[in-house]
Every structure is written in C-alpha cells, then in structure tokens.
C-alpha atoms as one frame of an Amber mdcrd trajectory, in Angstrom:
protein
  90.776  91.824 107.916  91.474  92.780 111.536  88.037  91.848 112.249  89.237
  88.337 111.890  91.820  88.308 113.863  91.514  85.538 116.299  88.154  84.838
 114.954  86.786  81.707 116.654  83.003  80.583 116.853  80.838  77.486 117.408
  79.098  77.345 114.166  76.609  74.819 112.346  77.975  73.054 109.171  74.740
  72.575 106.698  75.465  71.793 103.909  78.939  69.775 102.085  78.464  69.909
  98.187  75.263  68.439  97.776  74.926  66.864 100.919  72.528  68.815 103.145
  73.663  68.371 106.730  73.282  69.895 109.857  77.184  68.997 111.892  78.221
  71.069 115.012  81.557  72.759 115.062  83.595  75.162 115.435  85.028  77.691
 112.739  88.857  79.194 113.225  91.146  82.267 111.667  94.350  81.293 111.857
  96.942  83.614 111.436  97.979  83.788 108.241  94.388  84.357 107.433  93.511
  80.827 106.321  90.111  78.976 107.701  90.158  75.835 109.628  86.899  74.424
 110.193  86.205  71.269 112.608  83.409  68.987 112.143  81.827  66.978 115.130
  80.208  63.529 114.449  80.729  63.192 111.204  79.972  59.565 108.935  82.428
  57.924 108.147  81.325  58.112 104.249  81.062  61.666 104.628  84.876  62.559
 105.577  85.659  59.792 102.684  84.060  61.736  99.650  84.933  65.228 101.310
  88.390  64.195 101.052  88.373  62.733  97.803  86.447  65.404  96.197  88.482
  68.531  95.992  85.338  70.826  94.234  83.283  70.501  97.224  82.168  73.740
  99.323  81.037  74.481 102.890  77.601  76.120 103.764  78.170  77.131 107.470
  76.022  79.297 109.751  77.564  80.926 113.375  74.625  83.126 115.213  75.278
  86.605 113.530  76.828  85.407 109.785  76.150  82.630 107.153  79.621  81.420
 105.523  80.376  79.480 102.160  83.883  77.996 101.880  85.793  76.387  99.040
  89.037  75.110  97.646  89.011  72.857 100.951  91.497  70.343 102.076  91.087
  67.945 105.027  93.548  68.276 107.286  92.963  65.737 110.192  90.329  62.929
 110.389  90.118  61.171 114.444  87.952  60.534 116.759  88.842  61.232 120.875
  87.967  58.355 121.890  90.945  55.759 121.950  90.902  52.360 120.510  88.124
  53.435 117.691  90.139  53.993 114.293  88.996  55.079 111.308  87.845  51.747
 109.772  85.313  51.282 111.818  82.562  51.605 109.346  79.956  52.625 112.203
  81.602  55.076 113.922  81.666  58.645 113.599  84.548  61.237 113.200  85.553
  64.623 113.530  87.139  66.044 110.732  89.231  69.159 110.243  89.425  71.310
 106.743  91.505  73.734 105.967  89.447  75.986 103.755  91.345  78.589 101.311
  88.701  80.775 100.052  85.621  81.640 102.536  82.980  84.840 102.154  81.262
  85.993 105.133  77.849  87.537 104.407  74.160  87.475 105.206  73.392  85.241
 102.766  75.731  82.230 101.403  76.977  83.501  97.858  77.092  79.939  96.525
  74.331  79.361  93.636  72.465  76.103  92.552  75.001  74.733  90.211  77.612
  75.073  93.154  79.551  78.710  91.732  80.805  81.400  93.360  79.778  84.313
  91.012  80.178  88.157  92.238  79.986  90.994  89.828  82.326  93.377  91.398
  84.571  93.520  94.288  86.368  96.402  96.305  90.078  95.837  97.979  92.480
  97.812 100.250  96.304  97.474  99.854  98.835  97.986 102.194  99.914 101.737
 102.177  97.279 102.624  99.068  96.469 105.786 100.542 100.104 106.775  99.324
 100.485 104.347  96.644  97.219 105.618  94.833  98.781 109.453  94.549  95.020
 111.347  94.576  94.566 114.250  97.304  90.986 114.300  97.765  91.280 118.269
  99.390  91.415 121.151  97.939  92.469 123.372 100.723  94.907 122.254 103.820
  96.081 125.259 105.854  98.163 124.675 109.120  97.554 127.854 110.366  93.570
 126.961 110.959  94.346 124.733 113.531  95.403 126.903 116.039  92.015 129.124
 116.041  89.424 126.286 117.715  86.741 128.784 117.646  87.129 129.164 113.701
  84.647 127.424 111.934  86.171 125.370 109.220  84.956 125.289 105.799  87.693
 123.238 104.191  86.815 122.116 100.645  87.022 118.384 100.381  85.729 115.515
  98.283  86.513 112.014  96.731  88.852 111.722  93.908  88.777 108.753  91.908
  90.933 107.103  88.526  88.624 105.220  85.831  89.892 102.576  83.589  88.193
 101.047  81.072  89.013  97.394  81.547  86.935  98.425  84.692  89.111  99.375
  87.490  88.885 102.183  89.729  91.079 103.878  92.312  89.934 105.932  94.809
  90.848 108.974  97.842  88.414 109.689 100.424  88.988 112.062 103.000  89.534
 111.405 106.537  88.870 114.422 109.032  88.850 113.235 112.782  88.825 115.170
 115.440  90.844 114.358 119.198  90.617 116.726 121.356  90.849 120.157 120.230
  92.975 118.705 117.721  91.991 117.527 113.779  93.589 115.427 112.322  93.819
 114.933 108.116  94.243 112.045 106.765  93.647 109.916 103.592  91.499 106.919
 102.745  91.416 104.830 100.012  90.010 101.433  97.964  90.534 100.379  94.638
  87.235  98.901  92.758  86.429  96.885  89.738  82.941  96.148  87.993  82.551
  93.772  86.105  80.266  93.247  82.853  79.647  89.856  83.628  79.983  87.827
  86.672  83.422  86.158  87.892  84.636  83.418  90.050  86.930  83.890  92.261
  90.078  82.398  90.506  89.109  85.281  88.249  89.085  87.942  91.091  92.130
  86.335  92.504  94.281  87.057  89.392  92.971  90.101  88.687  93.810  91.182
  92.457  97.362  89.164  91.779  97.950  92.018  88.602  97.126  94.788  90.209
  99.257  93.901  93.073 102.247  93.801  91.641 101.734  97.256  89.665 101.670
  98.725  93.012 104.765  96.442  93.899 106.459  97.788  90.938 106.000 101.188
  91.608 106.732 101.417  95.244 109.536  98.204  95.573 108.489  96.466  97.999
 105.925  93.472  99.175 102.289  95.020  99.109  99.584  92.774 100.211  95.046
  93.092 100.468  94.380  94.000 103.825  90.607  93.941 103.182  88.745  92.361
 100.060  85.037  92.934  99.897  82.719  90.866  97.147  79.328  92.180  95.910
  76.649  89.815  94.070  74.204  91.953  93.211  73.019  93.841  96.059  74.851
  91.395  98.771  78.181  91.795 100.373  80.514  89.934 101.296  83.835  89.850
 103.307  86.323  87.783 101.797  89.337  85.491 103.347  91.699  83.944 101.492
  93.446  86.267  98.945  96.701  87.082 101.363  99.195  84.788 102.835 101.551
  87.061 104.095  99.201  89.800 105.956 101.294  93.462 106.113  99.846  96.472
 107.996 102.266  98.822 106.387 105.329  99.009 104.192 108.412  98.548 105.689
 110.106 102.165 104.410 106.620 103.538 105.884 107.371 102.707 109.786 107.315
 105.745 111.792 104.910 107.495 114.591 102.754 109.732 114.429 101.465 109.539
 111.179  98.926 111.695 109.142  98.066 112.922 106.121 101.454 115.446 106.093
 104.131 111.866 106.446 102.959 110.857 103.006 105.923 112.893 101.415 107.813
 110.328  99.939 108.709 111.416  96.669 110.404 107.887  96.092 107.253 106.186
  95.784 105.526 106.018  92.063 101.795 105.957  92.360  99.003 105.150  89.988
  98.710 108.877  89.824 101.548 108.837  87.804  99.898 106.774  85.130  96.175
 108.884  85.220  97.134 110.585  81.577  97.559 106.772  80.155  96.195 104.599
  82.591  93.805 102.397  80.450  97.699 101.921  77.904  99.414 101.156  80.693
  97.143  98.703  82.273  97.501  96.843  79.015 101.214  96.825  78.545 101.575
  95.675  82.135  99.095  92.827  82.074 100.992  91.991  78.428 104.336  92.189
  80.370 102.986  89.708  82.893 102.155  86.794  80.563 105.550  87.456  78.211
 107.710  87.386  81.497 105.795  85.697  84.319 109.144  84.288  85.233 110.682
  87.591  86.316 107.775  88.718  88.351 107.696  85.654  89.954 111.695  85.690
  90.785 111.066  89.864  91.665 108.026  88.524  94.293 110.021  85.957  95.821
 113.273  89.048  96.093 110.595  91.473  97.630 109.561  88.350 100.233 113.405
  87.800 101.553 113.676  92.099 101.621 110.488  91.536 104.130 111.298  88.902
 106.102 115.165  90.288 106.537 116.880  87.800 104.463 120.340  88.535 103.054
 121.902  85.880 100.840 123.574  84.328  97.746 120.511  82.537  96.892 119.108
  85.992  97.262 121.323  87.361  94.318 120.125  84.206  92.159 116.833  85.356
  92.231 117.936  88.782  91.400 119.531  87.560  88.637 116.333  85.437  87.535
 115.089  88.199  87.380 117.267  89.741  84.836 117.221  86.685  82.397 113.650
  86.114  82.846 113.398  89.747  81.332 116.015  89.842  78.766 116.046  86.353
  77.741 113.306  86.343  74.357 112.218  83.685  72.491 114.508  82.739  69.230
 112.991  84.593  66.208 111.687  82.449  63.745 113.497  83.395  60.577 116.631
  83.313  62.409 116.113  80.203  63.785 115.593  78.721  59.913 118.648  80.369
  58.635 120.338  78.736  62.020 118.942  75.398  61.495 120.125  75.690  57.283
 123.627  76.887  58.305 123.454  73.707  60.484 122.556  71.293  58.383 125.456
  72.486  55.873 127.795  71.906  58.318 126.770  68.129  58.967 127.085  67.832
  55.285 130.312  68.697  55.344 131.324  66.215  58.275 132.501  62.442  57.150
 132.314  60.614  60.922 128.889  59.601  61.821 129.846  60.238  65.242 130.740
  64.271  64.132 127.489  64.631  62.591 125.650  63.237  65.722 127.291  65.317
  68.039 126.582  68.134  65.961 123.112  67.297  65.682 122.453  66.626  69.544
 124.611  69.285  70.426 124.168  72.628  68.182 121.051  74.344  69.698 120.290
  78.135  68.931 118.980  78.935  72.463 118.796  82.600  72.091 120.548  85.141
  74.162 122.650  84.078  76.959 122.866  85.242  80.488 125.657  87.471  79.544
 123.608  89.026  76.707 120.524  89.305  78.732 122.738  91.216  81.719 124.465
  93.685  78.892 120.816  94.193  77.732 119.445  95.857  80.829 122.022  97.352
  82.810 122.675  99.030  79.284 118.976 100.319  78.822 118.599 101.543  82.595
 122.051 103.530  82.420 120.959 104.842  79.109 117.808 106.002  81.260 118.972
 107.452  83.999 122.577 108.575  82.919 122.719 109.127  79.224 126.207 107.359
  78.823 127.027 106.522  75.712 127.848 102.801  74.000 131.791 103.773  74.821
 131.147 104.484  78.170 129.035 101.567  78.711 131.795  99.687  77.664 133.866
 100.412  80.692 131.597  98.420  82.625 132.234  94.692  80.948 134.503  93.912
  83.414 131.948  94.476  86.406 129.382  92.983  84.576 131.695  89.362  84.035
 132.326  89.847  87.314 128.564  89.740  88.098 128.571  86.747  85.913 131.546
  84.989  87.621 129.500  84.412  90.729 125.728  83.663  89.256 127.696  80.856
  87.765 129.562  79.997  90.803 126.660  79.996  93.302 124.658  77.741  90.867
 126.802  75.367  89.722 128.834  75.018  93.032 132.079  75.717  90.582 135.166
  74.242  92.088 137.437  75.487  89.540 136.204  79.072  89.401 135.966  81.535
  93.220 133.419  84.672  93.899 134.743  87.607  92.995 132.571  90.263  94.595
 132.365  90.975  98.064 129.576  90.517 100.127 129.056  94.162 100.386 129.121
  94.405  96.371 126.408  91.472  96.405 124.184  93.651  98.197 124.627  96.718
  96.397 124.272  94.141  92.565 120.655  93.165  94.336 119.399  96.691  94.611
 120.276  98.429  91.903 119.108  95.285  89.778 116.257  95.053  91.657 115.245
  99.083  90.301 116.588  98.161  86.887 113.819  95.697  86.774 111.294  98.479
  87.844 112.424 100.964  85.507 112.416  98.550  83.036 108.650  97.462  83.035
 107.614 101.770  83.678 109.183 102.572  80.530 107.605  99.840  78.417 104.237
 101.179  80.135 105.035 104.098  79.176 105.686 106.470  81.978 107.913 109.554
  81.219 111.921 109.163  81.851 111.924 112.091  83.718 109.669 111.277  86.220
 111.477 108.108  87.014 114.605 110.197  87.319 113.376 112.603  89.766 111.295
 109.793  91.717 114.717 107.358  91.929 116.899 110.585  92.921 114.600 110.595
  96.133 115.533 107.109  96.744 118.676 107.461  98.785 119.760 104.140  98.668
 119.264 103.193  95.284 121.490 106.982  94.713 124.009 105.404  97.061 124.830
 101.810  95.499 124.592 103.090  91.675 127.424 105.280  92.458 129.005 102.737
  94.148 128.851 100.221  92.015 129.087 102.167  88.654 130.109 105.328  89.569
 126.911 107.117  88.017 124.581 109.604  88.774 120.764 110.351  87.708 120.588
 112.762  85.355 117.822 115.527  86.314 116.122 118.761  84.963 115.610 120.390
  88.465 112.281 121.954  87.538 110.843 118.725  86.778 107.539 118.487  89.156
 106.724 114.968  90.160 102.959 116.212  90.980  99.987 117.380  92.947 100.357
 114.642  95.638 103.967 115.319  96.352 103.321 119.048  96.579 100.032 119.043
  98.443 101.054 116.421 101.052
C-alpha cells in the first residue's frame, strides 16, 4: 500500500456500467486509502443515473495501469463556471466519486455481466512476520558475522501453515546485506485459494475473520497493509479493505529492528494453533456469528487503545463486551416451563389490571449483566489461577462494584454515584479486555498452559490482575511456549 501513497494521476474514465465513455480526469489516494475520482465534462444524464445507481463500476485507464472501481458514491457534482447550475439540461459537469473498492492491474478484472470474480488472493498484516510464529531458518549463529571473509552457508527456506478451508500462512526469509553487515529478518503473507471464484464482499469478510484471529491473539488493532487479487493468471493490487492504515503495532515501536526484536513471548501466533489449525479456524468463525456483538464492542475497545482514548464510554464497551459473550439465548424448554409457570400465576390473579401487568411485564430474558460478569471473570480465574468456587466468592463485592458504575454511566443514575476510581476503571478495561481473549482461545481450543505462560509475559496484564484481584498466573516453569520464541 505505500505505493499509493499520495497517488495522483490524470487518467481516462471509459467506461460507467454499461455506458462506454471516454471522460478526462484525474484519479486520487487519499489518505485513509479510499479513491476519489473526478470526472471532466460529464452529461448531465450521466452524473444523474451514476448517482442513482449504486451497482455501477468504473473502467479507468492512467498511462502505465488499467483500473476497475466499485461500491461508488458521488461526492460532488459542479461545474467552475459561475452562474451555470445543475439544471441546465445542456450543460456539462464535473463530477467527483468516492470509490470504496478499486483493483489496479494490467487488465480491468470486471467481466461481461459486470462481477468482480478472483479465485485467490494474498494479504500482509501489520506485524505478521511475528504474529504468524514460523522461523523459516534453520541455523542463525551470531558469531558468523564477525568473520566477513567466511562464506556463509546458512540453511534457510519458506515455512508455511495449510488449512483446509483454504488458508495459508507463510515465513520467507529475508537476508540483506549493508555494508559488511547482514542483516536477518522475516517476511511473511497469508494466502487463500479458492475452489470457486469470489466477489469481493466475499474476500472482504473472509479478510475481516482472519483479522481479528490475529487481533485476538496479539490484543491489539491489526490492519492489511497490502492485499493482492489473482483471476486466473492476472494480478491485481487492491484498495479498499483498510480504513485505519497501521505500519506496526503499537507494543512493537522501537529502533533498530531485525529478526532478533521479535522476542515477545506475550504475543500468541497462529503457530500456536498449527497442531489444530483447520478446528480452530472453525470454532472461531462459529464464535463470530454466535457473538458478533462482542467482537464488534472488542474492535471498537482496540480502536480507542490506538488512537489514545481513555474513558467511561471506554469501559461500556468493555463491558459490551462481556455481555455480548456471556449473555445466551433463553433455552427453549426452559422458556416453556417459564411461560407455563406464568400463565398459572395470571390464573391465580382476580384484577384484570394484575393479570395485564403480569402479562406485559414478566419476560424471561435470560441471564443478566450480573450473571454474564460472574460467568467470565469466574472461568478466566479458574484458568489462570485455579481458585476455587469459595474463593471466587470473595470477589462479589468487586464485581457489584463493577456493576454499580456500568449502570451509572448508562443510565446517567442520579440516585446511585461511581464507585471505582479512575485508576480502577483502567485496570477493569484490561484485564476484561484479556478475559475476552482467553475466553475465545480456550473454546478454540488452545492449551491452558500456553496461555498462562504467554499472559505471564504480559507485564501489564500481570500488574492490574493483582491489583485488582489480588491473583497470580499459575505456571509450570518448564512449560516451552515454542520454536519461534526460542529461535528468535
């Protein structure tokens, strides 16, 4: 994508739907990635039915690439010369679309019925060199460096992960050499293929899952920063998949970096999962439908951690997060015993206006917020501390306390006051934040003692679960959390 940056170029427009056309103008990267094209000259009619029709798509050509555009909204219709307005059915116009999906290629990838149809596609992630967990060399020895007339003959290839729902993640090596210096590093993609061909709302939420796995396992905002289409032997290079463009993790910020500063043993990576990847692919897409709310709330938490933002709106979300979770839908045969029990009671009333209230009233909604809370702070500290349900119950207080404020920040209670500090706040919106995450790795499947030993390298999470609950991680200090960890 940084090939884009502050892409600008005079381009020809030829073709709008099914209107074949040959418009000058000029094609635009703006920075959050999205396209703006302007149109010179346009007909009247023509910026009409383009801004009616929203399943219309661009065909544009610049002097080195042909373009196809889509999902396109018009942003601006004028002309520059005053006193001519856009009722004038003779004049012409120059329009501006904003365009949110656009593949740059030597051909355009649009086909006669007006699809976009690619069979496979290949994307880069923010940090996936770390986040994918392969070492693709055998052999790294420091003490080869230091002899430039040695000849080198370190062992070194591509390692890759297969699924069988067709993704692929993959290590290349990177050796370059500055100076009399070499430097190691890692590269990597991930990859799927396809058995038949997909649009690109298809690609788009396939790239959306796999996403947030790798925002699950690492905690933090992850976003493409390349996404590359094929249809059948063509290529293309593909805007319009990330909003919020990151070069690299937040945690990750340091200088000098090569392959020896990926040592953060904090991380989880899809290495973790090789044993069961293809069961763990399928429990986490599973997860997403059953509790799209939470991942939505967790996405918008990560956001505010990105961007800096601290607040009580902040510990809402978190605490979306937690219902969206816990909170299940009412079980069928005990919502008929509920809805019998009910109806014995209205029997039982005289007043009409008892029985209505009962009726309008009564619900069986499922768990409460309360419930939901007890449900996974209780499963986490099982986790991570083995406490036991007498223990646990030491914590009610705390956990009405959490309560006490969700309520009071979203009802604007003026009979009820926060009871946590603001420091407390904070610490409640990390360590829910990981209880989420170590929620959805143990219904994928991956081991409790790995996500021990992973959190324990997480300093602040270590910090604010003593803190707040007075609890450490219980480890077996043998436990190895891989080949990554110990070859990087």
């Amino acid at each position: 994508m940084d090939n884009y940056k502050n892409y600008c170029k005079s381009c020809t427009v030829t073709r709008i739907g099914d209107f074949q056309c040959s418009y000058q103008g000029q094609i635009r990267v703006l920075e959050n990635f999205r396209v703006n094209i302007e149109i010179f000259n346009v007909e009247r009619d023509i910026c009409l039915q383009t801004e009616k029709n929203e399943d219309l798509f661009l065909c544009i050509q610049t002097d080195d690439k042909l373009i196809t555009a889509k999902n396109l909204y018009v942003r601006k219709i004028g002309s520059k010369l005053k006193g001519e307005n856009f009722e004038n059915p003779c004049f012409n116009f120059n329009m501006i679309i904003e365009a949110v999906d656009v593949c740059w290629g030597n051909v355009w990838c649009v086909d006669n019925t007006g699809e976009f149809l690619f069979d496979s596609f290949i994307c880069n992630i923010t940090d996936g060199e770390e986040l994918i967990g392969l070492t693709p060399y055998e052999e790294i020895d420091d003490m080869m460096f230091y002899k430039s007339e040695l000849e080198l003959d370190i062992k070194a290839h591509y390692q890759v992960i297969n699924t069988k729902s067709g993704f692929s993640f993959q290590a290349f090596p990177n050796i370059r050499r500055i100076g009399t210096d070499l430097k190691f590093g890692v590269k990597s993609h991930m990859q799927y293929q396809s058995e038949s061909m997909m649009d690109l709302e298809m690609i788009k939420q396939k790239i959306r899952n796999v996403v947030l796995l790798f925002e699950i396992l690492c905690g933090e905002l992850v976003t493409t920063t390349q996404v590359r289409l094929y249809q059948k032997n063509e290529i293309f290079d593909y805007l319009g998949n990330c909003n919020v463009p990151i070069e690299e993790l937040g945690i990750f910020k340091r200088n000098n970096i090569d392959s020896r500063s990926f040592i953060r043993k904090s991380l989880f990576k899809v290495s973790d999962l090789e044993s069961f990847i293809d069961e763990a692919s399928e429990k986490f897409c599973s997860l997403i439908k059953s509790k799209e709310l939470a991942f939505e709330a967790y996405k918008q938490v990560l956001l505010d951690d990105s961007v800096g933002i601290s607040t009580t709106n902040k510990f809402l979300k978190t605490m979306q997060i937690v219902e969206g979770m816990e909170r299940t839908d009412v079980d069928e045969e005990r919502q008929i015993i509920f809805e019998k029990e009910k109806e014995a009671i209205i029997r039982r009333l005289e007043n009409l206006e008892d029985k209505e209230f009962v009726r309008k009233y009564c619900r069986n909604n499922g768990d409460n917020f309360s419930k939901c809370l007890q449900k996974m702070t209780k499963r986490v500290m099982k986790a991570l501390s083995e406490i036991s349900n007498k223990e646990f119950r030491g914590y009610y207080n705390l956990l009405e306390n959490i309560k006490n404020d969700r309520d009071v920040y979203t009802h604007a209670s003026h009979t009820h006051n926060p009871i946590l500090t603001l420091d407390e706040i904070q610490w409640v919106i990390y360590c829910y934040k990981v209880f989420f995450r170590v929620e959805v790795l143990l219904d994928i499947g991956m081991d409790i003692q790995l996500i021990r030993k992973r959190l324990s390298y997480d300093r602040r999470f270590v910090a604010v679960y003593d803190k707040l609950f007075n609890l450490k991680i219980k480890l077996e200090e043998q436990f190895n959390t891989g080949e990554y960890d110990r070859i990087m």
